[in-house]
C-alpha positions as CSV (number, residue, x, y, z in Angstrom):
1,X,26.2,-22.2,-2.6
2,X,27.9,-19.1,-1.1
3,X,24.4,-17.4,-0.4
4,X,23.1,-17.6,2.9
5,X,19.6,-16.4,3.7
6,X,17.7,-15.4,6.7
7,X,14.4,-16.7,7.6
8,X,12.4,-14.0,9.6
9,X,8.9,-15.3,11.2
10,X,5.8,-12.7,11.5
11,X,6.0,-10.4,14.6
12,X,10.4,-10.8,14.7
13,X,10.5,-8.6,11.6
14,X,8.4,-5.2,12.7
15,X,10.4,-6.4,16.1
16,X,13.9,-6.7,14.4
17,X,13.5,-3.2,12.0
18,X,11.5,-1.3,15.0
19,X,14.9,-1.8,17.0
20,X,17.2,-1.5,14.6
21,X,15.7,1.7,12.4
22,X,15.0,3.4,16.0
23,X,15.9,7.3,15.5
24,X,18.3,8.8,18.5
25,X,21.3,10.2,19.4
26,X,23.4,6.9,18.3
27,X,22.7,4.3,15.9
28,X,21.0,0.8,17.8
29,X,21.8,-2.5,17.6
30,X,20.1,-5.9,18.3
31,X,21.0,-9.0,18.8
32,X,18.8,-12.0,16.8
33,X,19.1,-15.7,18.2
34,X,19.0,-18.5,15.4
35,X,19.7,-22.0,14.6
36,X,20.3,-23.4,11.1
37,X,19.7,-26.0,8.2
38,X,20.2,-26.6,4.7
39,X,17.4,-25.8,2.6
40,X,17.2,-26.1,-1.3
41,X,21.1,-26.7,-1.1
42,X,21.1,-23.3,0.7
43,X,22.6,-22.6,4.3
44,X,19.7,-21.0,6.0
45,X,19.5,-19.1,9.2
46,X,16.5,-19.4,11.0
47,X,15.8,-16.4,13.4
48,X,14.2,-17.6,16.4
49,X,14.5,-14.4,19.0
50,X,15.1,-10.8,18.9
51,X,17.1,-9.1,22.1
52,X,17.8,-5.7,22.2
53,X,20.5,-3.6,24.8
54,X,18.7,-1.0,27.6
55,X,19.4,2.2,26.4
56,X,21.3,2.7,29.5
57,X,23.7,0.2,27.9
58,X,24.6,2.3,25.8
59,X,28.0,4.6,25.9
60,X,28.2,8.1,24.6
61,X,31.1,7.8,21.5
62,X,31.4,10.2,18.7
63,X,33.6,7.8,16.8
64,X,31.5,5.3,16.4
65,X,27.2,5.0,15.5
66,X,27.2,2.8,18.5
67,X,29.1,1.4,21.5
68,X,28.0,-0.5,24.4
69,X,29.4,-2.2,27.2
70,X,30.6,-5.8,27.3
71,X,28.6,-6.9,30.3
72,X,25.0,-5.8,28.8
73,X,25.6,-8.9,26.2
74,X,25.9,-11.2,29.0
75,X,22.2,-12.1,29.1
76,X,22.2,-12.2,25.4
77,X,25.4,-15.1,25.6
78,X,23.8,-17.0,28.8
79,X,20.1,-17.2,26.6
80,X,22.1,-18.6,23.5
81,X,24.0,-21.1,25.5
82,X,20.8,-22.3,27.7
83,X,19.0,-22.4,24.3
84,X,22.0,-23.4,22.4
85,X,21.5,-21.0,19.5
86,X,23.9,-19.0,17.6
87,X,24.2,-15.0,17.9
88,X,23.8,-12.7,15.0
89,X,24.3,-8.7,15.6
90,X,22.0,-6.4,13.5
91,X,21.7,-2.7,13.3
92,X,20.7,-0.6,10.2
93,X,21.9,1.4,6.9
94,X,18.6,3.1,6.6
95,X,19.1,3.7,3.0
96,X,18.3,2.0,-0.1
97,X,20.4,-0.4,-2.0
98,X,23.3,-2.9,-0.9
99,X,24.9,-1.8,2.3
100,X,28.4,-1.1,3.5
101,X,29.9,-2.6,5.4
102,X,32.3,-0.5,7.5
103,X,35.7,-0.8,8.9
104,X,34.0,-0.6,12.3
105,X,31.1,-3.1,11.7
106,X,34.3,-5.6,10.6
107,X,36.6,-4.6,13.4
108,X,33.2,-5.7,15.7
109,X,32.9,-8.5,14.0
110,X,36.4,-10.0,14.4
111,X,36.1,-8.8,17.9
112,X,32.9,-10.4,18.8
113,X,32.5,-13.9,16.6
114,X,34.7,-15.9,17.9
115,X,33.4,-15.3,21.6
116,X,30.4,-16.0,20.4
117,X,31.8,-19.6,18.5
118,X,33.5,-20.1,21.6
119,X,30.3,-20.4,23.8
120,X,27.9,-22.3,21.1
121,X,30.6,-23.5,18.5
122,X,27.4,-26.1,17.0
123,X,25.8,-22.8,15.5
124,X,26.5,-19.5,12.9
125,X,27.3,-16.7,14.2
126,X,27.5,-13.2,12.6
127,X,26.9,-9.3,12.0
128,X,24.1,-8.2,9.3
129,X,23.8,-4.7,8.3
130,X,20.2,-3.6,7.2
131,X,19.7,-1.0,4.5
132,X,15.7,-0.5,3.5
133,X,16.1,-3.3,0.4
134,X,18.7,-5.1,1.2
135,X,21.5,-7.1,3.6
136,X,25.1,-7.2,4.0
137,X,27.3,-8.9,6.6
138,X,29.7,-11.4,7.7
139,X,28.3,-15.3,8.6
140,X,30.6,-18.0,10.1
141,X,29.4,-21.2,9.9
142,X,30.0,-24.2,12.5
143,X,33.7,-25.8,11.6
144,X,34.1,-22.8,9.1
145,X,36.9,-20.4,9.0
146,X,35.8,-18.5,6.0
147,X,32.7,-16.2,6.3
148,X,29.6,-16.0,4.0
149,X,29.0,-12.5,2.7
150,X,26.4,-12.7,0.3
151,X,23.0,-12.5,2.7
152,X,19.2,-12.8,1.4
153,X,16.6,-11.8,3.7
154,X,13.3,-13.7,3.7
155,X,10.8,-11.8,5.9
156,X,7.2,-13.3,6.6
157,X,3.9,-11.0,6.8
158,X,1.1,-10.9,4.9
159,X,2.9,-12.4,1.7
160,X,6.6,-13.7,1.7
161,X,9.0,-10.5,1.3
162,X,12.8,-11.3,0.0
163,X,15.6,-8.8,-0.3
164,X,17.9,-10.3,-2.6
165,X,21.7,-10.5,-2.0
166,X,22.8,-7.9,-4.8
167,X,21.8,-5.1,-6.8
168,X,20.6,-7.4,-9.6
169,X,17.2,-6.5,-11.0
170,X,14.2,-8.8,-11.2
171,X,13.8,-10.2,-15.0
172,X,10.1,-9.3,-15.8
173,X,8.5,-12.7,-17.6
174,X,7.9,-12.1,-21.3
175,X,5.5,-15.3,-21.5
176,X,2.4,-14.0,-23.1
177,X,0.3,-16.9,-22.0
178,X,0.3,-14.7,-18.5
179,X,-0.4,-11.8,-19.8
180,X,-4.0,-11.3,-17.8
181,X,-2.6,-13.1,-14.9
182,X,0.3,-10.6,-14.9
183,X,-2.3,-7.5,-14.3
184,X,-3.4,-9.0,-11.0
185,X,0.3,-10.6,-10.0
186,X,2.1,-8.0,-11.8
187,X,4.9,-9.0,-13.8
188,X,7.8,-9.5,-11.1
189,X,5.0,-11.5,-9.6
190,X,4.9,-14.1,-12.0
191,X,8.9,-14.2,-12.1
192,X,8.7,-15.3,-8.4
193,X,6.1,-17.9,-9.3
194,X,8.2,-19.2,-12.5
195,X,10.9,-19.5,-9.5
196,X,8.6,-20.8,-6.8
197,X,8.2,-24.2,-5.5
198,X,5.0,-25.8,-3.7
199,X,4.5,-28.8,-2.3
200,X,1.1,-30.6,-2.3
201,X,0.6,-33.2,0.3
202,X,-2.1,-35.6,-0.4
203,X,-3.4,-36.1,-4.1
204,X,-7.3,-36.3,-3.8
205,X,-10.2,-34.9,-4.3
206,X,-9.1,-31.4,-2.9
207,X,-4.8,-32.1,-3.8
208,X,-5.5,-32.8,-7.7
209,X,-7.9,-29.2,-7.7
210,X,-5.0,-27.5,-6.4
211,X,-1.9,-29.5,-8.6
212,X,-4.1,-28.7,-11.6
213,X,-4.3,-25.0,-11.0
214,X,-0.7,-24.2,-9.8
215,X,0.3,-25.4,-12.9
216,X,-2.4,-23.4,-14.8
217,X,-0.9,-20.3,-13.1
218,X,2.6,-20.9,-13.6
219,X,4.2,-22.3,-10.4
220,X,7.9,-22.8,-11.3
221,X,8.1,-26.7,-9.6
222,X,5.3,-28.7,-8.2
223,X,6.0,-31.3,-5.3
224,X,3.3,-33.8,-5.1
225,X,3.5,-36.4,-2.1
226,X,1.1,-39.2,-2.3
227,X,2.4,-43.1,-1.7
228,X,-1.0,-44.2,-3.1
229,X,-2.0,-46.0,-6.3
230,X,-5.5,-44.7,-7.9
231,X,-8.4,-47.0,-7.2
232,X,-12.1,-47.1,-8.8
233,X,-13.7,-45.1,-6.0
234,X,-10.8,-42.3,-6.8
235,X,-12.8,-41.7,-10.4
236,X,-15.2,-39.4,-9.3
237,X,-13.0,-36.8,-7.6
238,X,-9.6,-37.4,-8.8
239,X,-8.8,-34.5,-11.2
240,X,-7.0,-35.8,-14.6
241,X,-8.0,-39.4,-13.4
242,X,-9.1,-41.9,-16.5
243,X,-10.0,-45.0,-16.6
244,X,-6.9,-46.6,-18.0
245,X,-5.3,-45.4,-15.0
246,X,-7.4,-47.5,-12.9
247,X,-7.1,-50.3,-14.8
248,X,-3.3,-50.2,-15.0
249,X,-3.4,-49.0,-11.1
250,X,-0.9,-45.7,-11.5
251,X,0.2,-44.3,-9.3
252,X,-2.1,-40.9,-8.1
253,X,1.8,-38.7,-8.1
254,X,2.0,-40.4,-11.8
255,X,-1.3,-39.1,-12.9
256,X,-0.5,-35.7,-11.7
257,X,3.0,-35.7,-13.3
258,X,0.9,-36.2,-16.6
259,X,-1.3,-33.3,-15.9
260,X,1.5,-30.6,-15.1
261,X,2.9,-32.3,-18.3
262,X,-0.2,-31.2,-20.5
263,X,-1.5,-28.1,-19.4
264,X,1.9,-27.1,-21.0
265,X,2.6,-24.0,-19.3
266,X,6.1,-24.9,-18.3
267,X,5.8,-26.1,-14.7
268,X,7.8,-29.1,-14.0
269,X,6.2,-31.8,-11.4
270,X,8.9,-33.9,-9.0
271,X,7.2,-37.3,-7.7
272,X,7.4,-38.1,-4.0
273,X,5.7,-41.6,-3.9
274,X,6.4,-42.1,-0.2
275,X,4.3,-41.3,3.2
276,X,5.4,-38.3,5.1
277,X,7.8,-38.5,7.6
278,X,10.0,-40.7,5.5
279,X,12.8,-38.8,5.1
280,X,12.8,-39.0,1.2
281,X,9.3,-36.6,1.9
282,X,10.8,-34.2,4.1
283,X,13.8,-33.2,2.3
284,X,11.5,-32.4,-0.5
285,X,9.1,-30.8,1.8
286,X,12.1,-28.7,3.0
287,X,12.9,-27.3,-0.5
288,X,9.7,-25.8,-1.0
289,X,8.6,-22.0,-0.7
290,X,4.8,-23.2,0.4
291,X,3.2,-26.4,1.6
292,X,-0.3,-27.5,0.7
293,X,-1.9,-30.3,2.9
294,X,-5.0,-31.8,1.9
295,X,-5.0,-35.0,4.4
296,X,-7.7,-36.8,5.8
297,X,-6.1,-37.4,9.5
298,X,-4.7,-35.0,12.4
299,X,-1.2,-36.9,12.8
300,X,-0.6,-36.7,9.2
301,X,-1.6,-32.6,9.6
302,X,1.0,-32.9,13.0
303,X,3.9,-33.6,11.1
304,X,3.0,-31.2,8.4
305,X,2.9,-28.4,11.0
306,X,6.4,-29.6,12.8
307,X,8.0,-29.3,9.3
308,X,6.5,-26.2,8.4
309,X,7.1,-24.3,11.8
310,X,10.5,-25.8,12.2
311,X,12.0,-24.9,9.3
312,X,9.5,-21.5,8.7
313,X,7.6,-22.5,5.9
314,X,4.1,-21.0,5.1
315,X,1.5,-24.1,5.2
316,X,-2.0,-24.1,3.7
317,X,-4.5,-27.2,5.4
318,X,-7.7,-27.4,3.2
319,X,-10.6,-30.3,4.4
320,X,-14.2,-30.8,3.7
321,X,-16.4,-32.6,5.4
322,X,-20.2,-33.8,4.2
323,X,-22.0,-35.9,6.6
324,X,-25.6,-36.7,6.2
325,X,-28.2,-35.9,8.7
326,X,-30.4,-38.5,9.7
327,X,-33.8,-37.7,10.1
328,X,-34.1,-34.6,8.6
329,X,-37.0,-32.3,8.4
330,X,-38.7,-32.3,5.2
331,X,-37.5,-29.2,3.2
332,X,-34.1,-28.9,5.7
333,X,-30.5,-29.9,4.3
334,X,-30.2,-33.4,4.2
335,X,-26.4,-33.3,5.3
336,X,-23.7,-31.0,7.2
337,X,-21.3,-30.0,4.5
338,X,-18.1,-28.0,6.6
339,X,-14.8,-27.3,5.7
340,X,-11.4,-25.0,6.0
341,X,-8.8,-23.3,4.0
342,X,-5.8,-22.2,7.0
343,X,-3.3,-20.5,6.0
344,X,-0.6,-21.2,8.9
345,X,2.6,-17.9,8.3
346,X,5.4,-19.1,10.6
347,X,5.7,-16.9,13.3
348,X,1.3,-16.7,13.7
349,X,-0.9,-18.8,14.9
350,X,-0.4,-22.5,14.2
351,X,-2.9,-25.7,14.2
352,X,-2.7,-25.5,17.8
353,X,-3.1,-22.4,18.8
354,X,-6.8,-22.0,16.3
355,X,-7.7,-25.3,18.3
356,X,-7.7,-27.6,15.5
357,X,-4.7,-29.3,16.9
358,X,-5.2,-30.4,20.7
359,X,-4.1,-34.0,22.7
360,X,-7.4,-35.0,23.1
361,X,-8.8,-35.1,19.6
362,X,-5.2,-36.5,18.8
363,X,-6.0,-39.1,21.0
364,X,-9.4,-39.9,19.8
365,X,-8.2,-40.5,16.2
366,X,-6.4,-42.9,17.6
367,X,-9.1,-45.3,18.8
368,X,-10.5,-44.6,15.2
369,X,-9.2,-44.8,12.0
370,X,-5.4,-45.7,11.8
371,X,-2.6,-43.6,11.2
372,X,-3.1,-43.7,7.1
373,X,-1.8,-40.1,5.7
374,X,-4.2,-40.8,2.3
375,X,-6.9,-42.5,3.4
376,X,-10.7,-41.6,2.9
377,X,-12.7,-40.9,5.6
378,X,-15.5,-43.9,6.1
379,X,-18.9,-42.6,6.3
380,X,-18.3,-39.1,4.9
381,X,-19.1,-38.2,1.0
382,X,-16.7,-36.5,-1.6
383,X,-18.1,-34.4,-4.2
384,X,-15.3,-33.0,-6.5
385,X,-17.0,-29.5,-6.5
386,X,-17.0,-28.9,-3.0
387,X,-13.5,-30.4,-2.8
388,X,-12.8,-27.3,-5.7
389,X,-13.7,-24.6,-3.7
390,X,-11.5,-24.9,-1.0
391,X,-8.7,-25.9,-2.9
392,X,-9.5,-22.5,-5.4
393,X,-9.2,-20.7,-1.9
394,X,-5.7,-22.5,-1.1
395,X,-4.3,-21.6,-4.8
396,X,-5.5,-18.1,-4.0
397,X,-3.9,-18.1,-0.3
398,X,-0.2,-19.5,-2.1
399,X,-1.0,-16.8,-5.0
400,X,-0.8,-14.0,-2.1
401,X,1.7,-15.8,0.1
402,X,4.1,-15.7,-3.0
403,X,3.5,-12.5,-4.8
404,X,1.4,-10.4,-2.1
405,X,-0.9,-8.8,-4.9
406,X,-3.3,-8.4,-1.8
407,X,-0.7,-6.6,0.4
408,X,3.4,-7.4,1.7
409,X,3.3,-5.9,5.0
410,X,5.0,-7.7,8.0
411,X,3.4,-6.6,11.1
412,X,1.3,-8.1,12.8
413,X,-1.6,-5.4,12.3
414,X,-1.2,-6.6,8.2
415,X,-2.9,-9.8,8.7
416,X,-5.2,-8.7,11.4
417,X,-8.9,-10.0,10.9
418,X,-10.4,-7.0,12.6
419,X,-10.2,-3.6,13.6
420,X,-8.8,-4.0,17.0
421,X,-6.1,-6.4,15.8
422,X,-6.5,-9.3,18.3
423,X,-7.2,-12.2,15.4
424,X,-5.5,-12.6,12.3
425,X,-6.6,-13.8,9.3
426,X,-5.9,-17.0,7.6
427,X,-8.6,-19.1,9.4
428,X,-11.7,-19.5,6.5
429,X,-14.6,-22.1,7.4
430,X,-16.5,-23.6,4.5
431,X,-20.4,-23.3,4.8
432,X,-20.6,-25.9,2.0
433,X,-24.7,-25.4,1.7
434,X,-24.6,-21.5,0.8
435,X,-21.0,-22.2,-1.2
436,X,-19.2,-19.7,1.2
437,X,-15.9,-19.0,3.1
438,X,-16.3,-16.9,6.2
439,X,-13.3,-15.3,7.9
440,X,-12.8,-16.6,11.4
441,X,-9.5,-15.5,12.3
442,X,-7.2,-16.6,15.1
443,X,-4.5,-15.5,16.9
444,X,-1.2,-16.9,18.4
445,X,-1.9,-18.6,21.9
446,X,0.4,-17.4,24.9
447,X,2.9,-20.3,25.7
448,X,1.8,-22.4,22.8
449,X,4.4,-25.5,23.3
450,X,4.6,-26.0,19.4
451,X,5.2,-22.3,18.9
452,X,7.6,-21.9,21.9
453,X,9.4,-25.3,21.1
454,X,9.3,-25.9,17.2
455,X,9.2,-22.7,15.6
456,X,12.9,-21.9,13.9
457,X,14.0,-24.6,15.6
458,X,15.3,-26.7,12.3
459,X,16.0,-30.1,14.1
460,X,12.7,-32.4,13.5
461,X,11.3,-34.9,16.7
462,X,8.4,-37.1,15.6
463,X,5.5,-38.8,17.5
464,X,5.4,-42.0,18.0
465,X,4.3,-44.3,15.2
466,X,1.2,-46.1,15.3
């Protein structure tokens, strides 16, 4: 494809836009640090840094919006080289629509890209221009001599906002089947679901919920990953699960394909019958606009998290857990019924950060149960309605994550939890006895080594196997 989009984490954007869209005397530039992949067939450029020149950098020139000298880029060359990213020059059209781009912006191009290709040749290199809607540019690629033009902008914030390349306008969906879903979604909204795809990671109790009602709402492709084969115990639980199934031992990414296929409301299901991190699982994982994980152990959630930070993908984690209480009081709950729905927006807070991730808890499941990615917890119970509500909450969480009917806003002060700001939302506990979510919130931990060495970062590193 001739496309190339930007991926922008939370907290780069209103960083990116507050630099580039600055009012003075000249127009402002910045400098974006990224590293790259191929996603959906798409070259994608993942923006891991924002830099911006002193204002003292800048030189006083009538000619041109703006003009700087040579040496104040030197930092910006030395941190891409150390860091061996590429080096992508924004500044801003503000005005609506596609564009230009000028004679100047091209003869600063051709003047600047190949220095940069010369000191990190491995990565793109480029010059964007930002209008309100939309992006224009030039993009080299590594061992390419002719540039990409046509730019997309995915920015992440409280829902997933995209500029699209041209002037084209969104097709509104004429499906009547959505018609009441449409007055929350709105109609664009459900175009961007009919063109979404979601991967759901672990087909259980909880994973069947949420297959089920992605396809009731419309999702354009559902990924289900799931290496397991349905057993009696599953019967209970499993949405769509019969007992033929059993008998005949199906696989559970079978019996899902089968629902999508009869709910009927045009969704198509892709199979991935294999464990993540074979790579068959992460190049579909890759593809997809959300992930869902609904898995039993904290390595299997680990390499979830790698893939979603390091290729800035939004990622929903839903668990339950019901454990009985021995010796209870008569009249008092007879069992501890907890549970979370996280919704992880690349550039936020991650598994690590909210403390649900840390070495030590890593290391106790360890000395536990092994490193299955599907396997059911001994001990605990699973009770398909309790599984529901979370994954309700996690359909809700992708609902605003790809159409923001709840808000699109990209600062950091749009997904805030509280007045002041200092958590954001995303982080709901389950109190399973009352039948509630409660809004914890969390925020991004200073020097997080997941968030400071993962996040844009496209290339994957895996733990150890066990």
């Amino acid at each position: 494809m001739s496309e190339i989009e930007f991926r922008v984490p939370l907290g780069l954007g209103e960083i990116l836009q507050d630099a580039v869209y600055r009012e003075g005397s000249h127009e402002y530039v910045a400098f974006g640090l990224v590293s790259h992949a191929s996603l959906g067939g798409r070259d994608t450029l993942l923006l891991c840094q924002v830099l911006s020149l002193p204002e003292s950098a800048y030189r006083n020139d009538l000619k041109h919006g703006a003009t700087w000298g040579g040496m104040a880029m030197v930092p910006v060359i030395e941190q891409a080289m150390s860091e061996k990213l590429g080096i992508v020059l924004f500044h801003a059209h503000p005005c609506h629509g596609l564009p230009s781009f000028s004679d100047d912006d091209r003869m600063s191009a051709d003047r600047l890209l190949p220095m940069f290709q010369q000191r990190v040749p491995t990565r793109p290199h480029g010059s964007v221009v930002l209008s309100k809607t939309h992006a224009s540019g030039v993009i080299l690629m590594p061992g390419e001599t002719r540039p990409k033009t046509a730019i997309a902008v995915r920015w992440y914030g409280a829902a997933i906002s995209k500029w699209p390349a041209s002037d084209e306008a969104i097709n509104t969906s004429d499906e009547p089947i959505f018609n009441r879903q449409a007055l929350l979604v709105s109609r664009p909204g459900q175009v961007i679901l009919r063109q979404a795809r979601v991967a759901v990671v672990g087909l259980g109790g909880g994973g069947s919920h949420i297959v089920q009602q992605l396809a009731h709402i419309g999702v354009g492709e559902i990924i289900v990953i799931d290496p397991d084969r349905v057993e009696n115990t599953n019967r209970h639980r499993l949405v769509g699960l019969t007992s033929i199934d059993i008998w005949l031992k199906r696989r559970k990414a079978d019996v899902m394909h089968r629902l999508v296929r009869r709910i009927g409301t045009g969704s198509k299901c892709r199979r991935i019958p294999v464990r993540v991190p074979e790579p068959l699982a992460v190049e579909a994982l890759k593809e997809a606009d959300v992930i869902v994980g609904c898995l039993d152990h904290l390595h299997a959630r680990l390499d979830l998290q790698d893939v979603a930070w390091r290729f800035l993908i939004p990622y929903v984690d839903i668990g339950v857990s019901i454990r009985p209480i021995t010796n209870a009081s008569e009249g008092d709950p007879r069992v501890a019924i907890g549970g979370n729905v996280i919704t992880l927006i690349p550039g936020g807070f991650c598994l690590w950060c909210c403390g649900f991730l840390s070495q030590e808890k890593l290391s106790l499941e360890l000395n536990g149960p092994n490193r299955g990615y599907f396997q059911g917890r001994a001990g605990e119970a699973q009770v398909v309605s309790l599984n529901g509500i979370v994954a309700s909450q996690a359909v809700n969480e992708v609902l605003q994550l790809l159409t923001g009917f709840g808000g699109t806003g990209i600062r950091r002060r749009d997904v805030a939890a509280d007045s002041n700001g200092s958590n954001q939302r995303g982080f709901k506990k389950l109190n399973g006895i009352t039948g509630t979510l409660q809004e914890w919130g969390a925020s991004r931990r200073s020097g997080c080594a997941s968030c400071t060495t993962a996040l844009g970062r496209g290339m994957l590193t895996w733990a150890a196997a066990i």
